[in-house]
PyMOL Python script that loads the backbone (N, CA, C, O; Angstrom):
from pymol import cmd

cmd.read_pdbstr("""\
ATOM      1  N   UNK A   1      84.462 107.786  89.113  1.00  0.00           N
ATOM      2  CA  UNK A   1      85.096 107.022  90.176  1.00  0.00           C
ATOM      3  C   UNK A   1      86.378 106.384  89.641  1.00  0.00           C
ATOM      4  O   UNK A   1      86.703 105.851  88.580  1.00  0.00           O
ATOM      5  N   UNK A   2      86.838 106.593  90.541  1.00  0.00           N
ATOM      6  CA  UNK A   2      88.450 106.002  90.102  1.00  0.00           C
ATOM      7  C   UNK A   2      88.625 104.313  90.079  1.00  0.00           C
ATOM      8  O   UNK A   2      88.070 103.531  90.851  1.00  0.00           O
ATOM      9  N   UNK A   3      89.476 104.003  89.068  1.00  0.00           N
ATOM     10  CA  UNK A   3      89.648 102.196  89.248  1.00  0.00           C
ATOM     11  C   UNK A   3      91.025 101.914  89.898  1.00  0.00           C
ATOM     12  O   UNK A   3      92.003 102.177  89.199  1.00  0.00           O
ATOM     13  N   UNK A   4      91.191 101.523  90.874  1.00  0.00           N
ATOM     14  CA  UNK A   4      92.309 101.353  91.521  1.00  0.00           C
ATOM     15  C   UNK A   4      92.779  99.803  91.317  1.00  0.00           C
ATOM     16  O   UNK A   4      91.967  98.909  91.080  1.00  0.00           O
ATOM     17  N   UNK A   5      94.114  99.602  91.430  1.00  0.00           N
ATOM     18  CA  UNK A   5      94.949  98.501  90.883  1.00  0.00           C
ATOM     19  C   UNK A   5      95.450  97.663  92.116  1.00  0.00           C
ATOM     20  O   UNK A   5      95.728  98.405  93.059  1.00  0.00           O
ATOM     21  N   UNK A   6      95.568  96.853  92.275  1.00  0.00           N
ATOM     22  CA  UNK A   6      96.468  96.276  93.517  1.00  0.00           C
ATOM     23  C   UNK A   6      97.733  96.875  93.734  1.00  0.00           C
ATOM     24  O   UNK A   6      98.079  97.120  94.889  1.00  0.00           O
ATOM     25  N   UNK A   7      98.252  97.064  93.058  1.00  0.00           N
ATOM     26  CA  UNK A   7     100.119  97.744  93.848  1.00  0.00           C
ATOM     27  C   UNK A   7      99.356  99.127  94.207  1.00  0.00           C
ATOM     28  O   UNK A   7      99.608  99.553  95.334  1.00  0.00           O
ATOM     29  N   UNK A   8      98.558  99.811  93.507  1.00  0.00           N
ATOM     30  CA  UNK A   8      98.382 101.330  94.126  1.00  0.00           C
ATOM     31  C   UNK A   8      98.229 100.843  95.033  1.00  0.00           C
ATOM     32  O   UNK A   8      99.191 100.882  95.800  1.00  0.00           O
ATOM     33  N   UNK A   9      96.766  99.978  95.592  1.00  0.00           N
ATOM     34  CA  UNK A   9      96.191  99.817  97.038  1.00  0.00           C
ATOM     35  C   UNK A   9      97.136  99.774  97.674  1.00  0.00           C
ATOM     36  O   UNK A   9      97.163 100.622  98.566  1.00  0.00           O
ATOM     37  N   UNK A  10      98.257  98.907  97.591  1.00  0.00           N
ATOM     38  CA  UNK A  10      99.407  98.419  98.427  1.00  0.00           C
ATOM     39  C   UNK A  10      99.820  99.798  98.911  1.00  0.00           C
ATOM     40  O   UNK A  10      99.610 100.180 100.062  1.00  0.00           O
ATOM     41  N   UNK A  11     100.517 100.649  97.820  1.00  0.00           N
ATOM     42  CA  UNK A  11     101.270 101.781  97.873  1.00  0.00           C
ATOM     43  C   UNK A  11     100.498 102.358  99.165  1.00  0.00           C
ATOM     44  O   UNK A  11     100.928 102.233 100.312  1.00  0.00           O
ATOM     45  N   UNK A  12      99.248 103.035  98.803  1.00  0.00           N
ATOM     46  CA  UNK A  12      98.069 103.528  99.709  1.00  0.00           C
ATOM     47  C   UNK A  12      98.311 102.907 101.310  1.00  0.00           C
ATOM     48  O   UNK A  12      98.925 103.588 102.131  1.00  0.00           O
ATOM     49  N   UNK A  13      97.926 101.954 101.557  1.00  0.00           N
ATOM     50  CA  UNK A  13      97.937 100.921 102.522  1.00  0.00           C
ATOM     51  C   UNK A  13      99.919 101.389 103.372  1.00  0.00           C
ATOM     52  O   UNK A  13     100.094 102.029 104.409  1.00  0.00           O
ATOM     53  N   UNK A  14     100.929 100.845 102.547  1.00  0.00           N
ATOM     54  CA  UNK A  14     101.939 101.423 103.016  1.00  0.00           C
ATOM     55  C   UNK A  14     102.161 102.622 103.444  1.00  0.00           C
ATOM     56  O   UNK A  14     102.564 102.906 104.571  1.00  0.00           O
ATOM     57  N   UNK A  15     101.896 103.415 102.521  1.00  0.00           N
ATOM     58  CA  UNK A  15     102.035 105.041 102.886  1.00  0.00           C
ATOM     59  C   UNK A  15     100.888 105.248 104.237  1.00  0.00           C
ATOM     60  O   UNK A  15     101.070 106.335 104.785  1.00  0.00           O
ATOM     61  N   UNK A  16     100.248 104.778 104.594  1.00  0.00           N
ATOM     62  CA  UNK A  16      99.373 105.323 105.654  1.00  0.00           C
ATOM     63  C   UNK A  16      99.488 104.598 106.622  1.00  0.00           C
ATOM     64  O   UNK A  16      98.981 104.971 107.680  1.00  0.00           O
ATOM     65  N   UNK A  17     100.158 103.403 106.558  1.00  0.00           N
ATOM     66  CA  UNK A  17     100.619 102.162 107.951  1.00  0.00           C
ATOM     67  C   UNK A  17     102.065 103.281 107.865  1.00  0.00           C
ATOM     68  O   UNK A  17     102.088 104.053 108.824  1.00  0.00           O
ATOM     69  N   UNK A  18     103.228 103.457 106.875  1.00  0.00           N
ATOM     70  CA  UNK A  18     104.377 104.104 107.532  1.00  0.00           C
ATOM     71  C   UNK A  18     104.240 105.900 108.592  1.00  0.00           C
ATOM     72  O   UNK A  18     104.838 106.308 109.588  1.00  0.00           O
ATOM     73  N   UNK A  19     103.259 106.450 107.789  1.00  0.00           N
ATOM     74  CA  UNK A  19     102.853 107.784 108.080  1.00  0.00           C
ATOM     75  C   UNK A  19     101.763 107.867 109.272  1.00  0.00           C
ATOM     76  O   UNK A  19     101.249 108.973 109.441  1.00  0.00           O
ATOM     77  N   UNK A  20     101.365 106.825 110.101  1.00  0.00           N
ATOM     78  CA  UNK A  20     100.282 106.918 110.904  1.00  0.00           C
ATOM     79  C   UNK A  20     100.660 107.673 111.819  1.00  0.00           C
ATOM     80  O   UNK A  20     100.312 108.802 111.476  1.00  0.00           O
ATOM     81  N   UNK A  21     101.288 107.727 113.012  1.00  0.00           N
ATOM     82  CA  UNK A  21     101.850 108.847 113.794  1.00  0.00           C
ATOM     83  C   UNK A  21     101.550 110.260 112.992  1.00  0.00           C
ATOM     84  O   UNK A  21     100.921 111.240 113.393  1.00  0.00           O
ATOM     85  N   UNK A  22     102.093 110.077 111.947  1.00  0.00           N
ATOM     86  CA  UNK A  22     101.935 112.045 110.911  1.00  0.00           C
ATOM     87  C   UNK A  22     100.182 112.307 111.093  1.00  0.00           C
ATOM     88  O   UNK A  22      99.435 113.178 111.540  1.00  0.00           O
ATOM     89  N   UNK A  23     100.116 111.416 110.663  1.00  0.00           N
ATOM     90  CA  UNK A  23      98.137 111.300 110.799  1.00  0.00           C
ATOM     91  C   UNK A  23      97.602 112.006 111.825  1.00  0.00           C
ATOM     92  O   UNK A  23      96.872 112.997 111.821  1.00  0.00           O
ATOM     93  N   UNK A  24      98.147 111.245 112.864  1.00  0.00           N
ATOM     94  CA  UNK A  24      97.025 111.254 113.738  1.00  0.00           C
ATOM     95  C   UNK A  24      97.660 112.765 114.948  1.00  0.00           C
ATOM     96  O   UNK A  24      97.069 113.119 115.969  1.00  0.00           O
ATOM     97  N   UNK A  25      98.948 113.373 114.405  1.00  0.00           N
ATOM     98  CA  UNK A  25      99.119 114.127 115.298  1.00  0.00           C
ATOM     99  C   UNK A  25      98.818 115.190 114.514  1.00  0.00           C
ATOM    100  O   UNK A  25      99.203 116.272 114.957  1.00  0.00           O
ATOM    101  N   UNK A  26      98.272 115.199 113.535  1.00  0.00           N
ATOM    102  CA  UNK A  26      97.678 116.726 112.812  1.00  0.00           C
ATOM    103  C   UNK A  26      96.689 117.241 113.484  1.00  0.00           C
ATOM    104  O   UNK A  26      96.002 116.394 114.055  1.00  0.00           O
ATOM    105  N   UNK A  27      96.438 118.094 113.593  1.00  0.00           N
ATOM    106  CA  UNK A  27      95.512 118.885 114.574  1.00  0.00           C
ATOM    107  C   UNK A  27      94.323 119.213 113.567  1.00  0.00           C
ATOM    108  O   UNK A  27      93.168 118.797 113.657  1.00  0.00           O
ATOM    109  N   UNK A  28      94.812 119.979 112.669  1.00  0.00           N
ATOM    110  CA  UNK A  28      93.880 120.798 111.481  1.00  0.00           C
ATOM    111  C   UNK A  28      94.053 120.110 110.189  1.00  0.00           C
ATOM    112  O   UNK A  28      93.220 119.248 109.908  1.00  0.00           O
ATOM    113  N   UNK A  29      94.779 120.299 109.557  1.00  0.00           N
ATOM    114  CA  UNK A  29      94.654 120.361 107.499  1.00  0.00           C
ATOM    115  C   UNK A  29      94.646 119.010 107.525  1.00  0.00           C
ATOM    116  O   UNK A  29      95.243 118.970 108.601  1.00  0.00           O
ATOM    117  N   UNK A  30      94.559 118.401 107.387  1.00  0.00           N
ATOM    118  CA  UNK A  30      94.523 116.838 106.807  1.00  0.00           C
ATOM    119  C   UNK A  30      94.775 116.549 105.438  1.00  0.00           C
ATOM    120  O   UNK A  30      95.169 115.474 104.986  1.00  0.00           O
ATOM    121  N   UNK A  31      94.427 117.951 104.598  1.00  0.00           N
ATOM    122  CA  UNK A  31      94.393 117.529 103.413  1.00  0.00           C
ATOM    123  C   UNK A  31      95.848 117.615 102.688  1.00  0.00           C
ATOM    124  O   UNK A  31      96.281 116.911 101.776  1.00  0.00           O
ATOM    125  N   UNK A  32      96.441 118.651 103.346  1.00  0.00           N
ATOM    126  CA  UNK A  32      98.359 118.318 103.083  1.00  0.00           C
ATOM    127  C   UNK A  32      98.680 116.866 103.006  1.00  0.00           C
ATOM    128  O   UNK A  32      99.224 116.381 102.015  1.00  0.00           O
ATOM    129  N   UNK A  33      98.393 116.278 103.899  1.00  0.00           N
ATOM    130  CA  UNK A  33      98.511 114.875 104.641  1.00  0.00           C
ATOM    131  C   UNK A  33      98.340 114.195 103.281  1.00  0.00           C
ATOM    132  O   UNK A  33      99.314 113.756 102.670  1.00  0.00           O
ATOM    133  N   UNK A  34      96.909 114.101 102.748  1.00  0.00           N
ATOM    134  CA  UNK A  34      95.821 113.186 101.509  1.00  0.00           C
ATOM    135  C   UNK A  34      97.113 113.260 100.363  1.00  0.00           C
ATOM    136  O   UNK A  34      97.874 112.343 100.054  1.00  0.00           O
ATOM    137  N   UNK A  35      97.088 114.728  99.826  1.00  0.00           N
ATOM    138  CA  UNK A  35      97.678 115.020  98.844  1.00  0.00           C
ATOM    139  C   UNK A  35      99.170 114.303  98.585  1.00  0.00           C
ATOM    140  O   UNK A  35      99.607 113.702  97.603  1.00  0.00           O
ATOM    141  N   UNK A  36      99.847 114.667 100.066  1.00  0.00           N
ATOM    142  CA  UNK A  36     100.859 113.820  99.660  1.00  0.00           C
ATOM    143  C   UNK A  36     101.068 112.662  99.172  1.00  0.00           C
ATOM    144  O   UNK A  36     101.670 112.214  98.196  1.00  0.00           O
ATOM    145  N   UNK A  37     100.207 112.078 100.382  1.00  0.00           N
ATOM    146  CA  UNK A  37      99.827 110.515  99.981  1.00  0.00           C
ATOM    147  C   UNK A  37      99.544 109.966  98.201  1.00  0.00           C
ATOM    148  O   UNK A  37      99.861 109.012  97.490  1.00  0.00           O
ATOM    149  N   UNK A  38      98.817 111.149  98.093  1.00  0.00           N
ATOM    150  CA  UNK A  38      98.718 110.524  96.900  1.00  0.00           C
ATOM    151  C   UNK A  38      99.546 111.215  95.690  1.00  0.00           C
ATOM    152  O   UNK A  38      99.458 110.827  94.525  1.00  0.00           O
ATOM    153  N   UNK A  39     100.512 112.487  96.197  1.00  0.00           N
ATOM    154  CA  UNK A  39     101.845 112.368  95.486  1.00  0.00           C
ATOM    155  C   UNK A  39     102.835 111.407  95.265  1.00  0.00           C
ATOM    156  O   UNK A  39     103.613 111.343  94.313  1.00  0.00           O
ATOM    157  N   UNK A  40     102.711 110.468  96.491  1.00  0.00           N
ATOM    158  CA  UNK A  40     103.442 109.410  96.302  1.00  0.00           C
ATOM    159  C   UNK A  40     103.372 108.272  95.616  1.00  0.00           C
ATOM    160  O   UNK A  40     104.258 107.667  95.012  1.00  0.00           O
ATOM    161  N   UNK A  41     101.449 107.865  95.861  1.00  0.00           N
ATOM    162  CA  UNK A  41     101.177 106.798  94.651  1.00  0.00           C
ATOM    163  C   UNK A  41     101.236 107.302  93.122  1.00  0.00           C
ATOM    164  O   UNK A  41     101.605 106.730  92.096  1.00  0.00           O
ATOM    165  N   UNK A  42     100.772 108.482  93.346  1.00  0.00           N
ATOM    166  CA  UNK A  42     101.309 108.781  91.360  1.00  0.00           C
ATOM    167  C   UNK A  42     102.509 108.770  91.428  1.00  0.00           C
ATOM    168  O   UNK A  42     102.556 107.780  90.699  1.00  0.00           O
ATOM    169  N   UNK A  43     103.535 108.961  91.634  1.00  0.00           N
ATOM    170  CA  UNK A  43     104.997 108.888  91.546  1.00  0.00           C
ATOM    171  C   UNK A  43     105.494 107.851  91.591  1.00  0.00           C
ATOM    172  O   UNK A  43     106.462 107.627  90.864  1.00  0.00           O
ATOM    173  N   UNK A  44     104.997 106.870  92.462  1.00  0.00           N
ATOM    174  CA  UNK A  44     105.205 105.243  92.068  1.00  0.00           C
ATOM    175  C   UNK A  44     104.557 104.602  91.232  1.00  0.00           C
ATOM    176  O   UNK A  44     104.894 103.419  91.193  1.00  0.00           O
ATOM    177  N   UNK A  45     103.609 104.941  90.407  1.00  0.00           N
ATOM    178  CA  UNK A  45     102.386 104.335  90.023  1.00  0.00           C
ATOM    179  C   UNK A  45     102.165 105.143  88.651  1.00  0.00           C
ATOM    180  O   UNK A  45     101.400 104.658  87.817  1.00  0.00           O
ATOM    181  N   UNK A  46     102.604 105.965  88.479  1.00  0.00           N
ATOM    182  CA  UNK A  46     102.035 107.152  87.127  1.00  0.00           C
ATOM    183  C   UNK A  46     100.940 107.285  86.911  1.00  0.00           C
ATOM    184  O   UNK A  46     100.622 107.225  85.723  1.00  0.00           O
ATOM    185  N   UNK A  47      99.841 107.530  87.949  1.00  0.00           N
ATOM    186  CA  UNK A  47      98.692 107.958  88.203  1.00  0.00           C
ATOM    187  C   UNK A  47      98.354 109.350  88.603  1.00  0.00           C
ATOM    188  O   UNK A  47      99.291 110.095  88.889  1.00  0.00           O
ATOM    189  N   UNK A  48      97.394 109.701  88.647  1.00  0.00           N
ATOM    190  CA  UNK A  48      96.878 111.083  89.176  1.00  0.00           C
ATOM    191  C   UNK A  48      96.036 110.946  89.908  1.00  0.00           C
ATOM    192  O   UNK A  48      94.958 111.436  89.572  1.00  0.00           O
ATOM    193  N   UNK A  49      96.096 110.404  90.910  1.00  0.00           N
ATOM    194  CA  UNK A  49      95.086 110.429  92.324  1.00  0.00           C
ATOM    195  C   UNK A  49      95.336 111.905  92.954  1.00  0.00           C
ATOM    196  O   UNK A  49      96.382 112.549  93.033  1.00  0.00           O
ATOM    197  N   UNK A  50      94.122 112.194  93.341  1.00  0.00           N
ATOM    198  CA  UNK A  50      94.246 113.360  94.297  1.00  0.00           C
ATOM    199  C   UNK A  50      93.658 112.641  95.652  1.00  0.00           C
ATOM    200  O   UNK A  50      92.886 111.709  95.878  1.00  0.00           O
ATOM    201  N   UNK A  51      94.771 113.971  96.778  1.00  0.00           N
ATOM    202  CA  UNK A  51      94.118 113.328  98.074  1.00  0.00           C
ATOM    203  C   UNK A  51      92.677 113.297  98.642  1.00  0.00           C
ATOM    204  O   UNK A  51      92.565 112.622  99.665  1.00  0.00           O
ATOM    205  N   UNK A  52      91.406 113.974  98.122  1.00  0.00           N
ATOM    206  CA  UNK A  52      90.337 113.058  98.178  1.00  0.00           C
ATOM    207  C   UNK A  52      90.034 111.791  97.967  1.00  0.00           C
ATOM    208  O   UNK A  52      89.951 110.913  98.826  1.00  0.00           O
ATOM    209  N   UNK A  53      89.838 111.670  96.627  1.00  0.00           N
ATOM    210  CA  UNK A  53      90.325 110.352  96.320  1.00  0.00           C
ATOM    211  C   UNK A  53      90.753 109.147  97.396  1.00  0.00           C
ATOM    212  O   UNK A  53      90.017 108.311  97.920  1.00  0.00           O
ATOM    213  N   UNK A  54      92.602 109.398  97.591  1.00  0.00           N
ATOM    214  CA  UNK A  54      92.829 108.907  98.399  1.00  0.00           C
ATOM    215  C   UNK A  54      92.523 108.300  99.627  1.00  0.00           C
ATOM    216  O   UNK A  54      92.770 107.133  99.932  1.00  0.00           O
ATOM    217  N   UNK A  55      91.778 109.454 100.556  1.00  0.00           N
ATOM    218  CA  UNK A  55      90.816 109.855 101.361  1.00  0.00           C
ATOM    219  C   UNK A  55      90.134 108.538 101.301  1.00  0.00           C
ATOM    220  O   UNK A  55      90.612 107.437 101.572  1.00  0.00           O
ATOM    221  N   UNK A  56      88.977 108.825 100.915  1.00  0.00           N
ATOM    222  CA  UNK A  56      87.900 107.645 100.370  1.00  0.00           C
ATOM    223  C   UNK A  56      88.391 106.883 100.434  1.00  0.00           C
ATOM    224  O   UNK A  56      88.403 106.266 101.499  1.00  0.00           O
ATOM    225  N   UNK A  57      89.121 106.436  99.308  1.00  0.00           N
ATOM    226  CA  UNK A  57      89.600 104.446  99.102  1.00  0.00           C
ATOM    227  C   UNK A  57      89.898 104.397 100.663  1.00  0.00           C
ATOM    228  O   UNK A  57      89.029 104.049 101.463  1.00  0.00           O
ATOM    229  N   UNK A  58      90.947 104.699 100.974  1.00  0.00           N
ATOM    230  CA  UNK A  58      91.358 104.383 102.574  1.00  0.00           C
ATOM    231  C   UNK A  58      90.234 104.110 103.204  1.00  0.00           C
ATOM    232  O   UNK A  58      90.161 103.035 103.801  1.00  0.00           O
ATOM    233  N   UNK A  59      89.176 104.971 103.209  1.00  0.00           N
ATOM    234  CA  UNK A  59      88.216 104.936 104.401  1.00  0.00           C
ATOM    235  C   UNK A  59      87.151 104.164 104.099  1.00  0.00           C
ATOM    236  O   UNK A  59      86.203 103.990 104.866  1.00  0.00           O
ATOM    237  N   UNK A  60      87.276 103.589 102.789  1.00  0.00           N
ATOM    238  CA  UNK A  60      86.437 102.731 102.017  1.00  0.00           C
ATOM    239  C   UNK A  60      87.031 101.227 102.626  1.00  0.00           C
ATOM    240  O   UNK A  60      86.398 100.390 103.270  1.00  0.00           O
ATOM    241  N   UNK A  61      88.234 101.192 102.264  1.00  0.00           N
ATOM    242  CA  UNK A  61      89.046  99.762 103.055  1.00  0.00           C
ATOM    243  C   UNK A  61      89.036  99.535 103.764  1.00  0.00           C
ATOM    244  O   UNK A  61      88.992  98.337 104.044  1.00  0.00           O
ATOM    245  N   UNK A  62      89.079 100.847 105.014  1.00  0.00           N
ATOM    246  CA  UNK A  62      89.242 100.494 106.528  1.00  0.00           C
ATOM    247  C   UNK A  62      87.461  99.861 106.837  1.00  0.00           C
ATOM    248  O   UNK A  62      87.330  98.874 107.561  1.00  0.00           O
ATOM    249  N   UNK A  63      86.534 100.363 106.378  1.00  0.00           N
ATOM    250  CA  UNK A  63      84.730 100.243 106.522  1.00  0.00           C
ATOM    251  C   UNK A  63      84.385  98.674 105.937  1.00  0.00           C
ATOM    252  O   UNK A  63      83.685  97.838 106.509  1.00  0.00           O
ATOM    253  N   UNK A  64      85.046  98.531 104.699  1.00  0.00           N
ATOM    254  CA  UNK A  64      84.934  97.116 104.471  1.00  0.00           C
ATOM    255  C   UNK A  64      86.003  96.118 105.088  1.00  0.00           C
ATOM    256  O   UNK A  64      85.730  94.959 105.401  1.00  0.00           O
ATOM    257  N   UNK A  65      86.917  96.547 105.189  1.00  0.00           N
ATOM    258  CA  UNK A  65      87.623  95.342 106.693  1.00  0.00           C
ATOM    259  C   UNK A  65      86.872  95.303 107.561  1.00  0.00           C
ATOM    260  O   UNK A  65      86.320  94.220 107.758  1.00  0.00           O
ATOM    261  N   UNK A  66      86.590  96.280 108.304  1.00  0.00           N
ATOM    262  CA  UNK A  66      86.015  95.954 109.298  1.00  0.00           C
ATOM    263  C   UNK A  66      84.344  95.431 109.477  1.00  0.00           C
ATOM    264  O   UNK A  66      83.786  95.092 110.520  1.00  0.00           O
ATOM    265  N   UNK A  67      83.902  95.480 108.396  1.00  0.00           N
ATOM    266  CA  UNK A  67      82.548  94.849 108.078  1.00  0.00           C
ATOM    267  C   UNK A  67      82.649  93.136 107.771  1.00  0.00           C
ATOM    268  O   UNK A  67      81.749  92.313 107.937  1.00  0.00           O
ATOM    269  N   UNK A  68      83.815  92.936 107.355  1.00  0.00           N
ATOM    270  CA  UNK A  68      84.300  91.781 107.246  1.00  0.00           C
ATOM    271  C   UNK A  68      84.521  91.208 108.570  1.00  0.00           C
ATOM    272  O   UNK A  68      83.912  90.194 108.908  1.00  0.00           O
ATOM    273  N   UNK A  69      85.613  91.973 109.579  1.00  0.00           N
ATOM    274  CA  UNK A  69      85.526  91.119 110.984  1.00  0.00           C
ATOM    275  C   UNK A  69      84.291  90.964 111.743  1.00  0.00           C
ATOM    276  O   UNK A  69      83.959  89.917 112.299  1.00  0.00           O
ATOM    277  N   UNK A  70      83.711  91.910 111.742  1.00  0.00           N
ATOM    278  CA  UNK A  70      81.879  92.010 111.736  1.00  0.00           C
ATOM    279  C   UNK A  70      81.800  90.791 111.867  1.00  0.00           C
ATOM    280  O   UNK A  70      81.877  90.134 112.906  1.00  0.00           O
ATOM    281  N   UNK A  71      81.517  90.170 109.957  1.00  0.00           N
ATOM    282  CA  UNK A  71      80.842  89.178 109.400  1.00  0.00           C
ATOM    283  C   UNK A  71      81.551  87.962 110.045  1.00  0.00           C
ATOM    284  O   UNK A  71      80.894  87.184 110.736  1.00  0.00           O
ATOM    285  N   UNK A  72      83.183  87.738 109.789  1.00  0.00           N
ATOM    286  CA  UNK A  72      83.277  86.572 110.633  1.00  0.00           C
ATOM    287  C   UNK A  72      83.362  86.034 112.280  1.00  0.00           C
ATOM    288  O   UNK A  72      83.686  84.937 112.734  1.00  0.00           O
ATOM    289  N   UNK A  73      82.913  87.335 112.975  1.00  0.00           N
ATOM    290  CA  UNK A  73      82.767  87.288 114.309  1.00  0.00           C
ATOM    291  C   UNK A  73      81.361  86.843 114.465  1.00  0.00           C
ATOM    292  O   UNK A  73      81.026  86.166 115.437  1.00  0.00           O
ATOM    293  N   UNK A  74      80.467  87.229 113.469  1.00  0.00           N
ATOM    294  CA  UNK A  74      79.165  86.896 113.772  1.00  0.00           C
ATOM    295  C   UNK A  74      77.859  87.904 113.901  1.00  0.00           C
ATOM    296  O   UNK A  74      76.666  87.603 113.874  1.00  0.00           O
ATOM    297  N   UNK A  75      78.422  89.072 114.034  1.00  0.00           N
ATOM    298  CA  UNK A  75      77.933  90.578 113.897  1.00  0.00           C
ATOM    299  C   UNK A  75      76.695  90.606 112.478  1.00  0.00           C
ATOM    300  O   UNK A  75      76.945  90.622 111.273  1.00  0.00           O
ATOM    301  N   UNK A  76      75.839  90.604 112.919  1.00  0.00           N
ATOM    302  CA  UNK A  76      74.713  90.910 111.648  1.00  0.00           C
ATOM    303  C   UNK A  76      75.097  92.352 111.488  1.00  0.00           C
ATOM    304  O   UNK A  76      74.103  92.870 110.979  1.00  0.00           O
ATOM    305  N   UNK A  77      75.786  93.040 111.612  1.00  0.00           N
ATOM    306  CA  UNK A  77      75.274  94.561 111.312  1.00  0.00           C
ATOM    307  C   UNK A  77      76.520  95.210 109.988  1.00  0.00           C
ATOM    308  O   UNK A  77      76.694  96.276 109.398  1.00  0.00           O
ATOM    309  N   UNK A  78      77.105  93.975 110.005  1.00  0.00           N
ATOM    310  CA  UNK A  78      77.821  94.222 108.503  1.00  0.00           C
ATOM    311  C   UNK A  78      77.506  93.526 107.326  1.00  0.00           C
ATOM    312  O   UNK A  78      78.102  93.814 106.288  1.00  0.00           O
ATOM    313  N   UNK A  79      76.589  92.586 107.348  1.00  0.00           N
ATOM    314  CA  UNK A  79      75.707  91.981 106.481  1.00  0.00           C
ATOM    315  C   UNK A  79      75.766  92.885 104.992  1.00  0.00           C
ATOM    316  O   UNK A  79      76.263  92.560 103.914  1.00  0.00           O
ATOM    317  N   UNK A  80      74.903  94.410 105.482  1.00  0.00           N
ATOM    318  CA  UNK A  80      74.570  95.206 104.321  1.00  0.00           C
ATOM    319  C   UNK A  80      75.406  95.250 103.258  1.00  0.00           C
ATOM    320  O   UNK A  80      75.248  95.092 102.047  1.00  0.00           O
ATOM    321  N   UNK A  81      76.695  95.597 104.234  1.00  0.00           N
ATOM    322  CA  UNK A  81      78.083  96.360 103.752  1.00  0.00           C
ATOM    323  C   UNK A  81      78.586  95.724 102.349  1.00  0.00           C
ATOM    324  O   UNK A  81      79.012  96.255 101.323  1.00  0.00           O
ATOM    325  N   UNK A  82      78.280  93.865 102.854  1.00  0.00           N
ATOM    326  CA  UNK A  82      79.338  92.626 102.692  1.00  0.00           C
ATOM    327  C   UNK A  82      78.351  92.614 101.451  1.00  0.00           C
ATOM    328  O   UNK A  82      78.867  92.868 100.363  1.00  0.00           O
ATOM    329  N   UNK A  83      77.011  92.351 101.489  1.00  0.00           N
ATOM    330  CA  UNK A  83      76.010  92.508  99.932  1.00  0.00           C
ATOM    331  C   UNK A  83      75.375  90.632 100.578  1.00  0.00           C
ATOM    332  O   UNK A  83      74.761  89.890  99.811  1.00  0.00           O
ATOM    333  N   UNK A  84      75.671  90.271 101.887  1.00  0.00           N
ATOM    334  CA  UNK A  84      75.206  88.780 102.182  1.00  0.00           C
ATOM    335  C   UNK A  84      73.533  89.217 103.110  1.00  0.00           C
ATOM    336  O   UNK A  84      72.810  88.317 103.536  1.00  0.00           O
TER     337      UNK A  84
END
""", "prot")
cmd.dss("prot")
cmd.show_as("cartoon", "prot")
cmd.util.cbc("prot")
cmd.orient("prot")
């Protein structure tokens, strides 16, 4: 498993808030999409993420944010997620 740094996350986080439109109008490959993404954080970052990788963390962040608004809305059903 990969250890990710705060500026990558950032990088990650940017690249997929600037590229969202690219996202979401892909029909098929997605994984062109990943890869780049994470051509870009190694290139800013001198890492070797591949877009799986990438993949994941993202969808790892977006699952724990939102387990978080869960938790402070009041939602028991992100409890698990949160480890409360």
């Amino acid at each position: 498993m990969a250890e990710w740094t705060d500026p990558q996350i950032r990088t990650l986080i940017d690249e997929c808030r600037t590229r969202n439109d690219e996202f979401h109008n892909l029909r098929r490959n997605r994984k062109i999409f990943w890869n780049s993404i994470a051509d870009k954080i190694n290139q800013k970052n001198g890492t070797s993420f591949n877009g799986h990788q990438c993949k994941e963390k993202f969808s790892n962040l977006v699952q724990d944010y939102n387990a978080m608004c869960d938790f402070m809305s009041g939602r028991k059903s992100s409890r698990s997620r949160l480890g409360v």
